[in-house]
N, C-alpha and C positions, 0 to 999 in steps of 0.2 A: 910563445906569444899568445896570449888570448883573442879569443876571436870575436868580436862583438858581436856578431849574427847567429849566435849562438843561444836560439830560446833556452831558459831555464827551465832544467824539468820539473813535471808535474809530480806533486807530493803521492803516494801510493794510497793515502787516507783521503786525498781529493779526488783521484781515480775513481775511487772506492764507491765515494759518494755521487761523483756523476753518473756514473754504472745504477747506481741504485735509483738514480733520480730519474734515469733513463726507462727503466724495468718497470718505476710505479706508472711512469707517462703511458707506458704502453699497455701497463694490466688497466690502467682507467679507458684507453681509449679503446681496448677489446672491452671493456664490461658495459660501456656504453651502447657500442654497437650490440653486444649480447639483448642488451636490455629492451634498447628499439627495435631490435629484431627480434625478440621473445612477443615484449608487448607488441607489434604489428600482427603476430601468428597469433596471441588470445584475441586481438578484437577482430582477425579475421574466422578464426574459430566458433567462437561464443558469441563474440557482442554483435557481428552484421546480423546473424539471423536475426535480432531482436526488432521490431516493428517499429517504424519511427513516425513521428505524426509529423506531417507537411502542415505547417499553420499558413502558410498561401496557397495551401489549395483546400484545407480544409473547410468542411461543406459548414456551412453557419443557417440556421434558422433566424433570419430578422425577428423587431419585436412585432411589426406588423402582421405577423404570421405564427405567434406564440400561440398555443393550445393550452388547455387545461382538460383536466380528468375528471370527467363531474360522474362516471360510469356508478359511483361510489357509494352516493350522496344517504348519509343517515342520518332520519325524521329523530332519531333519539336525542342527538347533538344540539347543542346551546347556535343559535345562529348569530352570529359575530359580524358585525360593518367593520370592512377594513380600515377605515377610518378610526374607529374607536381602538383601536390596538394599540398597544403600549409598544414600544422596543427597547425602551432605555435608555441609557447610552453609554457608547462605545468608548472605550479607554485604555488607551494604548500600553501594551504591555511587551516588555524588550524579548522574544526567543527566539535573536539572533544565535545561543548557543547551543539550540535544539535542530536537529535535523529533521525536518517534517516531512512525512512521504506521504501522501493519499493512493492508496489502494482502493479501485474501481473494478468493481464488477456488475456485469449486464446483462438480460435474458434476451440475447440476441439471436436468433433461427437464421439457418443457414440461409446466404442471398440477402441479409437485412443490412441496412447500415449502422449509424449509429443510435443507439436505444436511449433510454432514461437508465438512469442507474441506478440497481438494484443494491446493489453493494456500496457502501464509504467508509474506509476502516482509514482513519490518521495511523498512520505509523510513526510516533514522536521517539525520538532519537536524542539520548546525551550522552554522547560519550569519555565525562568527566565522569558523570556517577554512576556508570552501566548499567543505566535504566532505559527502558522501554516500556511508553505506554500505546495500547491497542485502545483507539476512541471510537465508537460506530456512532456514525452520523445518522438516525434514522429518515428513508427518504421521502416518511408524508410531512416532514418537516413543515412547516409555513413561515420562508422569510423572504426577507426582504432581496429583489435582484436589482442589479447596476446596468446602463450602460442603455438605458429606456425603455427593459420591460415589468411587465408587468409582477406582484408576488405575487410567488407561485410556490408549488411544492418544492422542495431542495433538488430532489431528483429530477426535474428539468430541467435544470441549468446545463447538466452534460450533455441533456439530448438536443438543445438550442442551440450552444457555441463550446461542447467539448472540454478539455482540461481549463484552457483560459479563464471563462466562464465561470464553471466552476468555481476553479481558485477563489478567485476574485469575489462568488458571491460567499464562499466560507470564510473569508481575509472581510469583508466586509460585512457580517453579523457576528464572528467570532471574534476577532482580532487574530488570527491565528495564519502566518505566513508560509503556504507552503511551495519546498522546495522543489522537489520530483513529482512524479507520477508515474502509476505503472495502471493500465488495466491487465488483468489478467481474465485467459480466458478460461470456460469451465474443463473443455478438454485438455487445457494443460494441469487446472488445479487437481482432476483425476490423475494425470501421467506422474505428477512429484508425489502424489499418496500411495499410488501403484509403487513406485520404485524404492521409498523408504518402508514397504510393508505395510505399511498402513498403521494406523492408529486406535488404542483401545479408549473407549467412550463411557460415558454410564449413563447408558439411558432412562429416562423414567417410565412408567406403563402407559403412558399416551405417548409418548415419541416410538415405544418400541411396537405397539399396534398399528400406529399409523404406520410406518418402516414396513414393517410387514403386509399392512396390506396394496402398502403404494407397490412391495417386490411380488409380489404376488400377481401383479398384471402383465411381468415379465416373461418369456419365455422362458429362462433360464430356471431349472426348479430346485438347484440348493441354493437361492437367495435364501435369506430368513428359513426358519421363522427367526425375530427378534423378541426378546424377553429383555424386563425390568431388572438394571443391573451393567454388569459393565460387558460390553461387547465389543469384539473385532469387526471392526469396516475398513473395508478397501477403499480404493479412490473414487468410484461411483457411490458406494454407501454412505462414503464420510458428507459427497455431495450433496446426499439426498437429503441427508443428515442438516447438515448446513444450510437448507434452503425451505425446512419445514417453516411454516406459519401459520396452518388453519388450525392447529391446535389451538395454539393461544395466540400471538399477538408478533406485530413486528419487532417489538421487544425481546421476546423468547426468541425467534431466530435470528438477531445480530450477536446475541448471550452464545447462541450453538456457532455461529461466523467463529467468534473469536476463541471458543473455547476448540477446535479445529484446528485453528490456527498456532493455538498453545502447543497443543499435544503435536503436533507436528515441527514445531519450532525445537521442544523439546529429545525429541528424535535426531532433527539435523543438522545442532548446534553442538553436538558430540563425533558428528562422523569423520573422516579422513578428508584430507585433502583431495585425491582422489576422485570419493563416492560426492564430494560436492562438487567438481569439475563435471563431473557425468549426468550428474544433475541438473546440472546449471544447461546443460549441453540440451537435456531433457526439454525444460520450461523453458528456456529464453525464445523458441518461435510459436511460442502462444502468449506472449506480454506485447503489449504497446505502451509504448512510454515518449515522453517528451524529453528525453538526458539525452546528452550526446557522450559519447565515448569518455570525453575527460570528466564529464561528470560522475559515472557509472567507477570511472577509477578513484576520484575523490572520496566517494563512496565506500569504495572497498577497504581502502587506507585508515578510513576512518572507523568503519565497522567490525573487522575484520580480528584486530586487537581485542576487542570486549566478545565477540559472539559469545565464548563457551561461559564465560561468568555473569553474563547480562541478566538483571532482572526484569522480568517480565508482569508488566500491570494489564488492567483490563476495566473501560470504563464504556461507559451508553451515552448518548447525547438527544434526547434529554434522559433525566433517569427520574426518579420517586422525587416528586414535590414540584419538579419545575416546569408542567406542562398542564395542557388541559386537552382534550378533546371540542371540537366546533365544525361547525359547520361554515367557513368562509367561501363565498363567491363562488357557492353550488358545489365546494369540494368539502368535502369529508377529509378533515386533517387533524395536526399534530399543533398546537400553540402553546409557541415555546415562552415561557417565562426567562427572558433573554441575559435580567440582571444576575440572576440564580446560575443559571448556566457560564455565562462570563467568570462570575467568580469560584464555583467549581472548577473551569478549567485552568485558571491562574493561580490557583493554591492547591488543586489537588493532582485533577489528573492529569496537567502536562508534566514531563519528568525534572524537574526545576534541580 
């Protein structure tokens, strides 16, 4: 007699299958937990040491206590009523699918706060066409600032109200949106030249005179000599390198900024997995940045695929034709021909 309580058994192909369906549940919820618990141990590795900017408690200069740099001021220059200056006008152009980074650097002495800034290099980011363009902002710039001060040179914007600021006053004479921020400090830009060996340069006979006589005040007596031609610098030399201007012009040293920057990129967009961990390990507590941890990973994701293939550009802001030299409101500056520049950077040097 048949028993009605009697389940029917399970096929050995359905077995089979729940076994299996069972094994994938459990490899997904170890690689999960792998995953969160790997990523917790890199952002507690790498990314806390990185410096993060507090925008409620960061220090802001109001406009009523804006300054200007008249220390400067040259009788040669055309004298210009701000009034009479042209800007143009602004027109909106879509690069939402560029990643903009501004790179800030400052001649900050130990005990100082925050400086004007020395350094603007746009880092424009496409990761469809694995291009990269290096844009130096030069910072006697003269544009226009938001937010009820006064124009002023570009390089005060960071030392008034910091990345914000900033942003904001290059998003509003550029059109140009940017995403991140990183300042980098010089003791860290020596520690990553130091640890990839450094870079070979080719200096010309006035950069390698002046090299030479700037290492020459040094203690240390096999600096230099420096000679015409291509030379080995370390992480200090590549700096010193980097930050020459009284030869020729602020022009010539954001040219030495980014060509630094090249030669270096070129070095350690080949190395291991590894040697960029250790690296990373190196510079991350001498950056200040505005990213938070998930953006810093967005980042990675996104960059990370192109590094070893990515082309690398190099443009100046302003460059040949779009500026003029003047004398505005007791400052010796940079007058930008703003329509020239706008369309420069929308057909050429952003990575479109």
């Amino acid at each position: 007699m048949d028993n009605k309580n009697t389940k029917p058994k399970m096929s050995k192909k359905k077995k089979i299958l729940i076994i299996i369906a069972v094994v994938l549940i459990v490899f997904l919820l170890l690689g999960i937990g792998i995953f969160f618990g790997g990523k917790r141990w890199i952002e507690n590795k790498f990314f806390n040491p990185i410096n993060r900017v507090d925008l409620e408690q960061m220090e802001i200069i109001p406009p009523e206590e804006e300054d200007f740099e008249k220390d400067d001021y040259n009788a040669e220059y055309e004298e210009v009523d701000p009034k009479d200056i042209d800007w143009g006008e602004l027109s909106d152009f879509n690069d939402e699918e560029l990643i903009n980074i501004l790179l800030v650097g400052q001649d900050r002495r130990k005990g100082q706060g925050r400086q004007r800034s020395d350094t603007m290099i746009l880092c424009s980011v496409n990761p469809e066409t694995k291009e990269i363009s290096l844009i130096s902002f030069l910072r006697d710039l003269y544009v226009q600032f938001p937010g009820g001060y006064s124009n002023n040179r570009l390089n005060a914007a960071y030392a008034f109200g910091g990345f914000p600021l900033l942003d904001e006053t290059i998003e509003n004479n550029f059109g140009i949106t940017i995403d991140y921020n990183l300042e980098v400090d010089f003791n860290g830009f020596i520690e990553v030249f130091d640890y990839i060996g450094g870079v070979d340069v080719e200096l010309t006979q006035a950069e390698a005179d002046y090299l030479t006589k700037w290492w020459g005040k040094k203690e240390v007596p096999d600096w230099g000599p420096f000679t015409a031609g291509v030379n080995h610098l370390d992480g200090e030399e590549a700096l010193a390198y980097a930050r020459i201007r009284k030869i020729d012009s602020d022009f010539g040293r954001t040219t030495r900024q980014r060509t630094v920057l090249k030669k270096g990129f070129d070095k350690i967009k080949h190395s291991s997995v590894n040697d960029l961990l250790k690296m990373t390990e190196t510079l991350l507590p001498y950056i200040t940045t505005d990213m938070t941890n998930d953006d810093i990973w967005d980042l990675l994701f996104e960059i990370a695929p192109i590094i070893s293939s990515v082309k690398l550009n190099s443009y100046s802001v302003p460059d040949t034709g779009d500026y003029s030299y003047a004398n505005v409101n007791g400052m010796s500056v940079i007058l930008p021909n703003m329509n020239l520049i706008r369309e420069k950077l929308q057909k050429t040097y952003l990575p479109y």
